[in-house]
C-alpha positions in Angstrom: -33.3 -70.3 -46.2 -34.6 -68.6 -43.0 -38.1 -69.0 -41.7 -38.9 -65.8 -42.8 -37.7 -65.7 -45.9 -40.0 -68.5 -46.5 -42.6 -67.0 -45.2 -42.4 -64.2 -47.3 -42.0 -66.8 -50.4 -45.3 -69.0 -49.5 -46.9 -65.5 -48.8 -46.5 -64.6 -52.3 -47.3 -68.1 -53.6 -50.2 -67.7 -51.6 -51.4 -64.4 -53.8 -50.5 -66.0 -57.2 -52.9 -68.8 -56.1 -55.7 -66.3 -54.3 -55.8 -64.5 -57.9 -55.9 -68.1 -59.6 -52.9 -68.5 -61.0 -50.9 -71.9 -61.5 -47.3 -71.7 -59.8 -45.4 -73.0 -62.8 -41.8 -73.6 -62.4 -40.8 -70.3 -64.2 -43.2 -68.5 -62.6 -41.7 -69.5 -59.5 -37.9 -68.9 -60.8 -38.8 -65.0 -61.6 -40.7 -64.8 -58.2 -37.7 -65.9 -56.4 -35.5 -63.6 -58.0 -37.7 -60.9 -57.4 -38.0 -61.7 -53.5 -34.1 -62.7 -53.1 -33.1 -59.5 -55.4 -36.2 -57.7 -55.9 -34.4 -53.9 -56.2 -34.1 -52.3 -59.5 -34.0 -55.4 -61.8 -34.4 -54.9 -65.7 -36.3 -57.7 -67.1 -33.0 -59.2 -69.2 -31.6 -59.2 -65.2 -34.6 -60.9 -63.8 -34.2 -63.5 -66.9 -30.3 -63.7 -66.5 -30.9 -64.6 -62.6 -34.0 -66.8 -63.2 -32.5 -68.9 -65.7 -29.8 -70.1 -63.0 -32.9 -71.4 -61.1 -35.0 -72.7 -64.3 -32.7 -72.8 -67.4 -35.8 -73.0 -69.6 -37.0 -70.1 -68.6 -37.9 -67.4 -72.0 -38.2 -63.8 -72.3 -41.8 -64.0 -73.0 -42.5 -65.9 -69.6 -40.6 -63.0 -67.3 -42.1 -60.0 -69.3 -46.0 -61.7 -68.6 -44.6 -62.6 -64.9 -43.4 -58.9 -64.4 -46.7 -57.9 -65.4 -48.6 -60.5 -63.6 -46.5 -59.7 -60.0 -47.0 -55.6 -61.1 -51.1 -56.4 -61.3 -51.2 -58.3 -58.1 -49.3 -55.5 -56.3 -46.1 -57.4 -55.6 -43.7 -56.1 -57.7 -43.5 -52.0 -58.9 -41.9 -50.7 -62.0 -40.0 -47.8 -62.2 -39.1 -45.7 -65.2 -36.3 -43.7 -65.1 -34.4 -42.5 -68.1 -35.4 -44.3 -71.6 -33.8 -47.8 -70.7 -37.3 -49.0 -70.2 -38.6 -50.2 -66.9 -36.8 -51.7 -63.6 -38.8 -53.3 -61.1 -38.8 -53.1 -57.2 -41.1 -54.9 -54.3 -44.2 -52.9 -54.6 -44.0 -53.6 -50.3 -42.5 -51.1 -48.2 -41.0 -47.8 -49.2 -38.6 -46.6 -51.7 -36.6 -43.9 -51.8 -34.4 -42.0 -55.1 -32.2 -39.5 -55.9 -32.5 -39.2 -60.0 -30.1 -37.6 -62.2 -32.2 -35.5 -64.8 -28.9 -35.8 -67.3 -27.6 -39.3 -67.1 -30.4 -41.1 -65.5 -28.2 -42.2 -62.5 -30.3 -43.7 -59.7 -29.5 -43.4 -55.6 -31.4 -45.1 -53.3 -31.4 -43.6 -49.7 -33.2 -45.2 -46.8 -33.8 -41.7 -44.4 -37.1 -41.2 -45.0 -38.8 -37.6 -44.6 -42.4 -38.4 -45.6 -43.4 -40.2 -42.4 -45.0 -37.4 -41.1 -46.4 -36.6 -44.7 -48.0 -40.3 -44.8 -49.5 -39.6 -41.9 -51.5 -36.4 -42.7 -52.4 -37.8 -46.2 -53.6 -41.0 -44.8 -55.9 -38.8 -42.0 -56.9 -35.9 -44.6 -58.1 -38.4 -47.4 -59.4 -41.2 -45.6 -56.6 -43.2 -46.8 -54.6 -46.8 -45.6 -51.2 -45.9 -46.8 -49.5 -49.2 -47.4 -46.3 -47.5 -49.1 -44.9 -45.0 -51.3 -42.5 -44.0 -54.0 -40.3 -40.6 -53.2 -38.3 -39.5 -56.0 -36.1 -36.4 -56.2 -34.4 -35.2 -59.6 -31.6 -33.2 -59.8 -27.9 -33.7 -61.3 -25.6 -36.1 -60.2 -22.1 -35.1 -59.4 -20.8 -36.7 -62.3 -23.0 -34.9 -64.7 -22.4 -31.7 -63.2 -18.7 -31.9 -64.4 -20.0 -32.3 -67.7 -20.7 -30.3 -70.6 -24.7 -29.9 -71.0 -25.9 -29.4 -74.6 -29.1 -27.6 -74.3 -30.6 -27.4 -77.7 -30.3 -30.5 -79.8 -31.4 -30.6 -83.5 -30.7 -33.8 -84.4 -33.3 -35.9 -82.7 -30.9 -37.2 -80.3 -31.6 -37.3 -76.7 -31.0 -33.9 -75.1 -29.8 -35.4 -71.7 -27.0 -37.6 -73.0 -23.6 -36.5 -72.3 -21.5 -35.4 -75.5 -19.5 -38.4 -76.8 -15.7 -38.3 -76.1 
């Protein structure tokens, strides 16, 4: 492990404990997985991973961690599609391209709202300490795709016709 990584590890065992929370050895597991991994991780992946570190590790204990590290500002959930949430580091900036259709998620790293943090930051008296920048459209997959429009039977209108 490199000094920095575990400096960014005691750094956010340090905010766990500032809040007054015990650092439990599953707590821990999910944090590390979140800080080695932390992009786009569905709570059974976070579990999967964490386990390797803490094999006693449950479902209930990564759901009330995820929600724990999403209330101290350390982790972010993202909800794309109907799959239910994936998290990312709340730290920094994240960037997507979305697929309307299919749900398909692209992260890109160019980011144009530099100059857009800036003004907002100056015009509203805001510290901007990150953001979120998501753009929908249709992935190239889903463009070669049938669309069904109109659906009557309750199904999700956005799911490709089954083959």
């Amino acid at each position: 492990m490199t000094t920095e990584s575990n400096s960014d590890r005691t750094d956010l065992v340090a905010r766990l404990r500032a809040a007054g929370y015990k650092i439990t050895p599953p707590r821990l597991a999910v944090l590390e997985v979140v800080r080695q991994k932390g992009e786009h991780l569905n709570p059974n992946e976070v579990l999967e991973q964490a386990k390797a570190i803490h094999p006693a590790l449950g479902r209930a204990t990564v759901y009330r961690t995820l929600e724990l590290l999403t209330q101290l500002g350390i982790v972010r959930p993202i909800y794309v599609g109907e799959s239910g949430p994936t998290y990312i580091r709340a730290d920094g900036n994240h960037h997507h391209l979305v697929c309307a259709r299919c749900g398909h998620v692209v992260d890109f790293d160019r980011c144009v709202a530099d100059e857009m943090t800036e003004e907002l930051a100056a015009r509203f008296g805001f510290t901007i300490t990150s953001h979120l920048l998501e753009f929908y459209g249709v992935c190239p997959d889903c463009q070669t795709r049938p669309w069904r429009e109109e659906v009557s039977d309750g199904t999700d209108p956005g799911a490709h016709p089954q083959a």
